[in-house]
mmCIF file as Biopython writes it, N, C-alpha, C and O atoms, coordinates in Angstrom:
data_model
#
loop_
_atom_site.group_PDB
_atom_site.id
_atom_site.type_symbol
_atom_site.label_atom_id
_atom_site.label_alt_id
_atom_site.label_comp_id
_atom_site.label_asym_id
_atom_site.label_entity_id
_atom_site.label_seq_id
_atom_site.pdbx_PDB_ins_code
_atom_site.Cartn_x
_atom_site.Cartn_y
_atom_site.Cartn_z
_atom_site.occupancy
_atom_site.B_iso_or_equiv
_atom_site.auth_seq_id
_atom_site.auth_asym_id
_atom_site.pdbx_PDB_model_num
ATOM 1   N N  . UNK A ? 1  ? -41.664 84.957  -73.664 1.0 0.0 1  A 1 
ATOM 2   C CA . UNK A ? 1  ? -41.564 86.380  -73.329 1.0 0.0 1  A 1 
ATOM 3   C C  . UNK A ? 1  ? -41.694 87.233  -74.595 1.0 0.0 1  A 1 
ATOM 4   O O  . UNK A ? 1  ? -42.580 88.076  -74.740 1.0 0.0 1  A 1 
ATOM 5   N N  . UNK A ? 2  ? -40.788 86.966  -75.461 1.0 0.0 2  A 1 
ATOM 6   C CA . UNK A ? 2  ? -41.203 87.913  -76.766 1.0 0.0 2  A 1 
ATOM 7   C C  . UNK A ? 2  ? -42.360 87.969  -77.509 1.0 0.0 2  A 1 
ATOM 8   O O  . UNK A ? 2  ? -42.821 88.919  -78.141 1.0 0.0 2  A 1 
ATOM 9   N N  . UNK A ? 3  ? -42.980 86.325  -77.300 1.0 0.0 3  A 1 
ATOM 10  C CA . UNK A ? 3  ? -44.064 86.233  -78.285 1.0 0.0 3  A 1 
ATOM 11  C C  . UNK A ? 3  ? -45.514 86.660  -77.138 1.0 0.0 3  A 1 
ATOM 12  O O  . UNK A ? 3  ? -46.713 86.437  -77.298 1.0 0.0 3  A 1 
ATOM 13  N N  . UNK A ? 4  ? -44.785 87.337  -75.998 1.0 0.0 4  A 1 
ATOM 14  C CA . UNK A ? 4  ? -46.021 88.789  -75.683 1.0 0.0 4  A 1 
ATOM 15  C C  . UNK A ? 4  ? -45.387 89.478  -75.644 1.0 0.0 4  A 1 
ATOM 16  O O  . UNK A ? 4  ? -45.760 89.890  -74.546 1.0 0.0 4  A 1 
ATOM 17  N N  . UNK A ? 5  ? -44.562 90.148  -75.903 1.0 0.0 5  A 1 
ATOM 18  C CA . UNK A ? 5  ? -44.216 91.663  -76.230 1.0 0.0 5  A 1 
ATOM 19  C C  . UNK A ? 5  ? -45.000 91.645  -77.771 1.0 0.0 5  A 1 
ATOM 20  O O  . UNK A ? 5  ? -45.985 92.346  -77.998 1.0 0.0 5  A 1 
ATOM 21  N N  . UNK A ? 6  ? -44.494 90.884  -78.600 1.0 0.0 6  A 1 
ATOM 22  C CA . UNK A ? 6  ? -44.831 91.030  -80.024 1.0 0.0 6  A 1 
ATOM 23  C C  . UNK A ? 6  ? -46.786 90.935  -80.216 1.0 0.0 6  A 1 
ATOM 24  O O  . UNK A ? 6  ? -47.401 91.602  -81.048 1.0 0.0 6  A 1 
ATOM 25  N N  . UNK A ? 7  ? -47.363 90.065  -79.340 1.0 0.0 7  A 1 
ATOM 26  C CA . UNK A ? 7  ? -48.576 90.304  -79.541 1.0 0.0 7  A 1 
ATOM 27  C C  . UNK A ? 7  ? -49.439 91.913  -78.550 1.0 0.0 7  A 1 
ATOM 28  O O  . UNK A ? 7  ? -50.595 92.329  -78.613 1.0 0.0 7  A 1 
ATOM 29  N N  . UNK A ? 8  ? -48.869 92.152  -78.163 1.0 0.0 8  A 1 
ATOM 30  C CA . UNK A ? 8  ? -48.901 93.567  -77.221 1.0 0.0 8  A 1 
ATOM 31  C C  . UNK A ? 8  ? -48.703 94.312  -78.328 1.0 0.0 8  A 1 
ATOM 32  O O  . UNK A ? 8  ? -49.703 94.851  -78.801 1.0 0.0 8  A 1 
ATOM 33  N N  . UNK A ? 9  ? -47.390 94.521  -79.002 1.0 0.0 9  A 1 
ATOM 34  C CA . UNK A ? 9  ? -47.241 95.451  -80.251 1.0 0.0 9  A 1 
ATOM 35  C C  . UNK A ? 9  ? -48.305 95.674  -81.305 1.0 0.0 9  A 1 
ATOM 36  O O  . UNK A ? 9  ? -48.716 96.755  -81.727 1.0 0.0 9  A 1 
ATOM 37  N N  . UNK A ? 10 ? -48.705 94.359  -81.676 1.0 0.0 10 A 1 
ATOM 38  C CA . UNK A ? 10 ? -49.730 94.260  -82.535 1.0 0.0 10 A 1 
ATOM 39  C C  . UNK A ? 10 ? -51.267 94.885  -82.267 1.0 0.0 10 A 1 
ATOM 40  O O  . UNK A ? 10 ? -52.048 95.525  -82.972 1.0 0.0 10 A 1 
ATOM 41  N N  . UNK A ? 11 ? -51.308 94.346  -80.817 1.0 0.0 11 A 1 
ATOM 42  C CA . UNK A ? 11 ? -52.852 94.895  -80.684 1.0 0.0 11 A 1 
ATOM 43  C C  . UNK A ? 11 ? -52.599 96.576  -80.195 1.0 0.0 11 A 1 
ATOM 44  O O  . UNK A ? 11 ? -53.577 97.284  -79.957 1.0 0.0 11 A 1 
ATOM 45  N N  . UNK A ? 12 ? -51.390 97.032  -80.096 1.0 0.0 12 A 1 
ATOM 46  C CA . UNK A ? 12 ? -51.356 98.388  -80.019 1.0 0.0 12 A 1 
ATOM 47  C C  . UNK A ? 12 ? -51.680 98.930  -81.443 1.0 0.0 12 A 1 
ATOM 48  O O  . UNK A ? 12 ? -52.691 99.577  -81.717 1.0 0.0 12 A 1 
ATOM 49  N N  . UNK A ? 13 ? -50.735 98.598  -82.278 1.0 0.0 13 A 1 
ATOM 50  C CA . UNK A ? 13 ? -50.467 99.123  -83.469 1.0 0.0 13 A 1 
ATOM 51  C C  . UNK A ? 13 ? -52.274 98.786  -83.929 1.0 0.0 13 A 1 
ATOM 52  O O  . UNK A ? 13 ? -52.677 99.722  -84.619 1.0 0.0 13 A 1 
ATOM 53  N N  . UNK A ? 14 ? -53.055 98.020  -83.767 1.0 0.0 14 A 1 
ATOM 54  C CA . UNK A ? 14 ? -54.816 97.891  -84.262 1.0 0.0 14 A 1 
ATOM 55  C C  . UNK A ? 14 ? -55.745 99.193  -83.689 1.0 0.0 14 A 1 
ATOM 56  O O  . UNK A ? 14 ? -56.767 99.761  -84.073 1.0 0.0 14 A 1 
ATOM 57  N N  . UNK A ? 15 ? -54.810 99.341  -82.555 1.0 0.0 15 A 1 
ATOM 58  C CA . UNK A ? 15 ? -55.772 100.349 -81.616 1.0 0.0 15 A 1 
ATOM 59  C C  . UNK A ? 15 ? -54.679 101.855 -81.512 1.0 0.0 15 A 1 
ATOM 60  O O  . UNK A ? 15 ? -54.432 102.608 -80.570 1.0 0.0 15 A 1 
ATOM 61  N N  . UNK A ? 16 ? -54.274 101.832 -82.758 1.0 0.0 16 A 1 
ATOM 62  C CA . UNK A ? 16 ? -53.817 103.379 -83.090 1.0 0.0 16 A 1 
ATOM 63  C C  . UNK A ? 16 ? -54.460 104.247 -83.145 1.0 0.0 16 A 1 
ATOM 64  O O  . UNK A ? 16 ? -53.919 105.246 -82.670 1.0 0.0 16 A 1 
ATOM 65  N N  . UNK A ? 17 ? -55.824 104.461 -83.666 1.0 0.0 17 A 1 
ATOM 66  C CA . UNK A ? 17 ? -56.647 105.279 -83.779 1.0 0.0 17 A 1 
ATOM 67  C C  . UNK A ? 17 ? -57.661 105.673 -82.121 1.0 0.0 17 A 1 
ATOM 68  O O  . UNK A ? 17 ? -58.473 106.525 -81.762 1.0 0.0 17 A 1 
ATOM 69  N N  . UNK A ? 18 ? -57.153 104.768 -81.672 1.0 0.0 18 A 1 
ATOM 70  C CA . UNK A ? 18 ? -57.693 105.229 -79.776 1.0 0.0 18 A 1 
ATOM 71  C C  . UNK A ? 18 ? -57.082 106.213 -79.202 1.0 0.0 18 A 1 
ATOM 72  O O  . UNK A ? 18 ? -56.278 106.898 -79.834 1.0 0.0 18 A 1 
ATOM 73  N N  . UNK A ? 19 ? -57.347 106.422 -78.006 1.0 0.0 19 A 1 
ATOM 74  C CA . UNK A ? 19 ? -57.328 108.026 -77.038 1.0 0.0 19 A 1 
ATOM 75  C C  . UNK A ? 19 ? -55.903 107.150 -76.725 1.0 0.0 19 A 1 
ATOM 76  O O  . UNK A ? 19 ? -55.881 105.941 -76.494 1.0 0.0 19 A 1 
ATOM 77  N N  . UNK A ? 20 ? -54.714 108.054 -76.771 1.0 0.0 20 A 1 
ATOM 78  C CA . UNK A ? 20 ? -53.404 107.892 -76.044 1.0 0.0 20 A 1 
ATOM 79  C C  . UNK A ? 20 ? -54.021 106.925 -74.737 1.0 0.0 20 A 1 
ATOM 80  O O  . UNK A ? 20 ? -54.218 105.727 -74.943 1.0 0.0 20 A 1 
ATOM 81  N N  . UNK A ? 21 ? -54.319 107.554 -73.341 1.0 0.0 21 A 1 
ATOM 82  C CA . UNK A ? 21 ? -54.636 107.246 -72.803 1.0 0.0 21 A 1 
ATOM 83  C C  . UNK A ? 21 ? -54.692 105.781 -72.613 1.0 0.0 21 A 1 
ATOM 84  O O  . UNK A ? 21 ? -53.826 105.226 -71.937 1.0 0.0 21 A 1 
ATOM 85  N N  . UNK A ? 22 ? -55.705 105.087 -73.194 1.0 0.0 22 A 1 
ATOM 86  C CA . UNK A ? 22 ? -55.837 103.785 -73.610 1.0 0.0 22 A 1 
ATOM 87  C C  . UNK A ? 22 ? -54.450 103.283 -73.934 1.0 0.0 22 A 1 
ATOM 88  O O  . UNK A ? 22 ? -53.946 102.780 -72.929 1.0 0.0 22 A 1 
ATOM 89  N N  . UNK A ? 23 ? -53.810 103.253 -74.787 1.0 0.0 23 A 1 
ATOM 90  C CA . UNK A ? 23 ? -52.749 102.821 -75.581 1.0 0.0 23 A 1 
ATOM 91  C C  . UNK A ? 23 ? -51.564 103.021 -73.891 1.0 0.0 23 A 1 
ATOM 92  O O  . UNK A ? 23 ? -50.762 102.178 -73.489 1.0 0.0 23 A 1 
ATOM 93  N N  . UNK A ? 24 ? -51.802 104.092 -73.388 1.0 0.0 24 A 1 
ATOM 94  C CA . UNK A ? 24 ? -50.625 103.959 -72.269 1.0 0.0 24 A 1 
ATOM 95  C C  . UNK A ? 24 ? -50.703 102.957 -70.986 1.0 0.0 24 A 1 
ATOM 96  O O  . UNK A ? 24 ? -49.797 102.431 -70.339 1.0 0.0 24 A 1 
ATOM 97  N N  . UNK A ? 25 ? -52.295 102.877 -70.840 1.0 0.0 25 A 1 
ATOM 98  C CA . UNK A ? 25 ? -52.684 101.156 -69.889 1.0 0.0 25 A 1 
ATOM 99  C C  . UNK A ? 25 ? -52.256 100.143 -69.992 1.0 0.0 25 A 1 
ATOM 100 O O  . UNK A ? 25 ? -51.727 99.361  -69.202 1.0 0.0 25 A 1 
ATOM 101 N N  . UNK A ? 26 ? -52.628 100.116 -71.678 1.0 0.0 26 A 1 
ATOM 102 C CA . UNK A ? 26 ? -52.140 98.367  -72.551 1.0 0.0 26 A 1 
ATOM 103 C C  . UNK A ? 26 ? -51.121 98.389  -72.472 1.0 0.0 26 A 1 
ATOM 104 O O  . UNK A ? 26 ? -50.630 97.367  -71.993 1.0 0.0 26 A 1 
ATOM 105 N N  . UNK A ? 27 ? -49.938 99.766  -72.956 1.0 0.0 27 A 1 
ATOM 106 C CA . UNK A ? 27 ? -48.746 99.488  -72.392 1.0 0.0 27 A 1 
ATOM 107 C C  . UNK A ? 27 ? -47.988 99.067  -70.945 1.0 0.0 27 A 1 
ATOM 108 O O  . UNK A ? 27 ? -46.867 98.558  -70.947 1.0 0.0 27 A 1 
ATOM 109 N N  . UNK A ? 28 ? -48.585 99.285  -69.968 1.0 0.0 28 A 1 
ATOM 110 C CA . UNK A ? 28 ? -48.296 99.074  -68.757 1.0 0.0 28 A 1 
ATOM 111 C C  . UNK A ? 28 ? -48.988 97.632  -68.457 1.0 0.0 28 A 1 
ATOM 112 O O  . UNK A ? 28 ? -48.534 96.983  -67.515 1.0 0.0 28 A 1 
ATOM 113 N N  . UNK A ? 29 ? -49.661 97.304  -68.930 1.0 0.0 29 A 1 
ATOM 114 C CA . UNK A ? 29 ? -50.088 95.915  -68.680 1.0 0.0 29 A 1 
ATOM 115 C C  . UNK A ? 29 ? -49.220 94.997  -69.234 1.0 0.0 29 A 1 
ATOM 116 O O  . UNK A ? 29 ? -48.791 93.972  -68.704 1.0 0.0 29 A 1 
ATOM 117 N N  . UNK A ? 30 ? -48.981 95.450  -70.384 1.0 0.0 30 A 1 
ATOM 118 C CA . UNK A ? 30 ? -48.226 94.578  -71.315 1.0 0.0 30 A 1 
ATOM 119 C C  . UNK A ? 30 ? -46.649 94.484  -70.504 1.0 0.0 30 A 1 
ATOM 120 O O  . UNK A ? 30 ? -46.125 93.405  -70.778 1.0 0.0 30 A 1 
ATOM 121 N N  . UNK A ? 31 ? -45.762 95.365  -69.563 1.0 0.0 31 A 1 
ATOM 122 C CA . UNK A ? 31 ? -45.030 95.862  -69.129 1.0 0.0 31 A 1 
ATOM 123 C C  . UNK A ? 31 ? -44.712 95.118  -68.063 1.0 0.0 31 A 1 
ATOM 124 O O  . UNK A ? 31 ? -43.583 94.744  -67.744 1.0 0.0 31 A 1 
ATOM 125 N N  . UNK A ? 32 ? -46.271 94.798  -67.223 1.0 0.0 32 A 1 
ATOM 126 C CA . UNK A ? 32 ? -46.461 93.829  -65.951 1.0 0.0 32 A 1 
ATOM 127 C C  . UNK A ? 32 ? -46.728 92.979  -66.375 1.0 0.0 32 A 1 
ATOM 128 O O  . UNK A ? 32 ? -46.344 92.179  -65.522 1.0 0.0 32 A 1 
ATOM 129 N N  . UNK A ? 33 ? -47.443 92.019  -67.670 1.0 0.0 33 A 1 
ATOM 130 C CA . UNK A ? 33 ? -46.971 90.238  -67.828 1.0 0.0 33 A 1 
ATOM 131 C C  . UNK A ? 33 ? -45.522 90.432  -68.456 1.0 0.0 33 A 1 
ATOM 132 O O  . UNK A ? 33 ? -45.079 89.305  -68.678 1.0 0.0 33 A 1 
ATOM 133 N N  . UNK A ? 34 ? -44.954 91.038  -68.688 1.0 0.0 34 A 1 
ATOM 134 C CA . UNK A ? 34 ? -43.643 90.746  -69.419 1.0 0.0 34 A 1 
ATOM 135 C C  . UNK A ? 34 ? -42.469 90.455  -68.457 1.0 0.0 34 A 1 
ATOM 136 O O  . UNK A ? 34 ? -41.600 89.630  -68.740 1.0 0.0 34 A 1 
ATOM 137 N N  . UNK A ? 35 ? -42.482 91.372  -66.977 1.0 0.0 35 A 1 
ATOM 138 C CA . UNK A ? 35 ? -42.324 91.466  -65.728 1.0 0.0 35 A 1 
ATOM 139 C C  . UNK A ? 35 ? -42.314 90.104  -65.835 1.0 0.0 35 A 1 
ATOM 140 O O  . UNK A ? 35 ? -41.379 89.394  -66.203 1.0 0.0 35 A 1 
ATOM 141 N N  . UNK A ? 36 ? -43.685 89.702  -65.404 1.0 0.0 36 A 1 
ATOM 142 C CA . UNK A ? 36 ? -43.845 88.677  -64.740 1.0 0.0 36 A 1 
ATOM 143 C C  . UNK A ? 36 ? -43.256 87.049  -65.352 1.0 0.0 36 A 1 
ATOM 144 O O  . UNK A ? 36 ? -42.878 86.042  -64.753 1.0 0.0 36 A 1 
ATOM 145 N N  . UNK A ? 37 ? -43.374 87.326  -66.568 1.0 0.0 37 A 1 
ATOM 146 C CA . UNK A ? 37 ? -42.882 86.308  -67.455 1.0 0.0 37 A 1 
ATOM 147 C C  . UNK A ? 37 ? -41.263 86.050  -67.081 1.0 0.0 37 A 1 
ATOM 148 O O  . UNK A ? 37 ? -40.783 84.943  -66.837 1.0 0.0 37 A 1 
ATOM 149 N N  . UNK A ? 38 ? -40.629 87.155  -67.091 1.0 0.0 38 A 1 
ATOM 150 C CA . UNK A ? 38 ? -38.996 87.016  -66.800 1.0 0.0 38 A 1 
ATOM 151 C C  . UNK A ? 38 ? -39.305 86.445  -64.846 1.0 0.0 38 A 1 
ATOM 152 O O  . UNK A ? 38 ? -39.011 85.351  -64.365 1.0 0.0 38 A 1 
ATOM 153 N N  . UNK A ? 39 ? -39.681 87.129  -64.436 1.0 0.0 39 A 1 
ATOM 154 C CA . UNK A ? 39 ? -39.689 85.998  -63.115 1.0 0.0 39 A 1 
ATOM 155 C C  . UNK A ? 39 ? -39.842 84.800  -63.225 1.0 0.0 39 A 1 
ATOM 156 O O  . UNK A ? 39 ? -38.892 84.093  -62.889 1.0 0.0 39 A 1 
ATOM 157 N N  . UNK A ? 40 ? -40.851 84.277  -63.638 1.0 0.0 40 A 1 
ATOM 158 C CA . UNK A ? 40 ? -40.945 82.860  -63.705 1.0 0.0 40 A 1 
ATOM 159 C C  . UNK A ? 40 ? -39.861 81.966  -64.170 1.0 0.0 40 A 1 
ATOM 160 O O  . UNK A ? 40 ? -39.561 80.863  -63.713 1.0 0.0 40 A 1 
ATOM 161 N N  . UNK A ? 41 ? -39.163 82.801  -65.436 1.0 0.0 41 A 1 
ATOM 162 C CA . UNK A ? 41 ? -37.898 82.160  -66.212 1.0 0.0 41 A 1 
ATOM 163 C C  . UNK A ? 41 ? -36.930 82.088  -65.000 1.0 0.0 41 A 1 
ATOM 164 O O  . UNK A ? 41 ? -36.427 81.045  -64.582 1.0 0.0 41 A 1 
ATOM 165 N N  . UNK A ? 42 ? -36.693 83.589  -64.381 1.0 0.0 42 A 1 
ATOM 166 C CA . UNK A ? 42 ? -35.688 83.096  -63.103 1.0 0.0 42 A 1 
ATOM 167 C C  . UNK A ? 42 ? -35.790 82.227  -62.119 1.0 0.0 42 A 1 
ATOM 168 O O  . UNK A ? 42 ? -34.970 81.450  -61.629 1.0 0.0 42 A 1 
ATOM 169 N N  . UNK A ? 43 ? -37.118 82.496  -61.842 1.0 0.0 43 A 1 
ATOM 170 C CA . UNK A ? 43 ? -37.475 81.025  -60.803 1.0 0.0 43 A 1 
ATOM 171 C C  . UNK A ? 43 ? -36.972 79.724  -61.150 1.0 0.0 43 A 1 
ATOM 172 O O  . UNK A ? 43 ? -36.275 78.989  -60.449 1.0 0.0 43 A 1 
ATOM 173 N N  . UNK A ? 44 ? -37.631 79.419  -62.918 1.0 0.0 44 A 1 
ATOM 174 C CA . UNK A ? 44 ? -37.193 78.163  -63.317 1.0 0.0 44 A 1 
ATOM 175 C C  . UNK A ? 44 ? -36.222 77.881  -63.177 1.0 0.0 44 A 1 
ATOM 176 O O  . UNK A ? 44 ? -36.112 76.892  -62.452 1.0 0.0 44 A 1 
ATOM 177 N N  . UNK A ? 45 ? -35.059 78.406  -63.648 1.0 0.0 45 A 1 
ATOM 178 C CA . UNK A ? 45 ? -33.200 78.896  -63.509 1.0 0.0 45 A 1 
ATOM 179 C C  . UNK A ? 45 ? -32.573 78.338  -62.312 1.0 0.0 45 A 1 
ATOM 180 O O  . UNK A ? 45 ? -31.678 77.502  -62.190 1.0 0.0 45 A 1 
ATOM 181 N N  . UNK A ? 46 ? -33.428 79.167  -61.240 1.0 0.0 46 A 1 
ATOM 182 C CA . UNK A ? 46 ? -32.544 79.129  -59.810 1.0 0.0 46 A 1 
ATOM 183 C C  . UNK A ? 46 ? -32.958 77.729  -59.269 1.0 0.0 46 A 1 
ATOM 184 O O  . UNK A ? 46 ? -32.151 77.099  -58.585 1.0 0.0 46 A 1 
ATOM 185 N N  . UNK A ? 47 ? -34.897 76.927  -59.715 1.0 0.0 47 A 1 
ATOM 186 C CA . UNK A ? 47 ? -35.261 76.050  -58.732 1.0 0.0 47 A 1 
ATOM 187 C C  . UNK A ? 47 ? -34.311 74.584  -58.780 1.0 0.0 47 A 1 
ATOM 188 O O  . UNK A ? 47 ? -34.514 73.690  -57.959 1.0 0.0 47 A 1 
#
């Protein structure tokens, strides 16, 4: 889980010089595998 938050950070921080816009997608993408990543951990947990 962290080691995609932390690569999300990075390719934000490369694409600083882009339209906000952009930068607020990647954030929301990045937002929904991170989501999704903690599900799976709970799944693993509970199965």
């Amino acid at each position: 889980m962290y080691y995609i938050i932390s690569k999300c950070l990075v390719f934000l921080h490369l694409r600083e010089r882009d339209v906000q816009a952009t930068n607020r997608e990647f954030t929301a993408l990045c937002l929904e595998k991170e989501e999704k990543a903690i599900e799976e951990e709970q799944w693993s947990a509970g199965a």
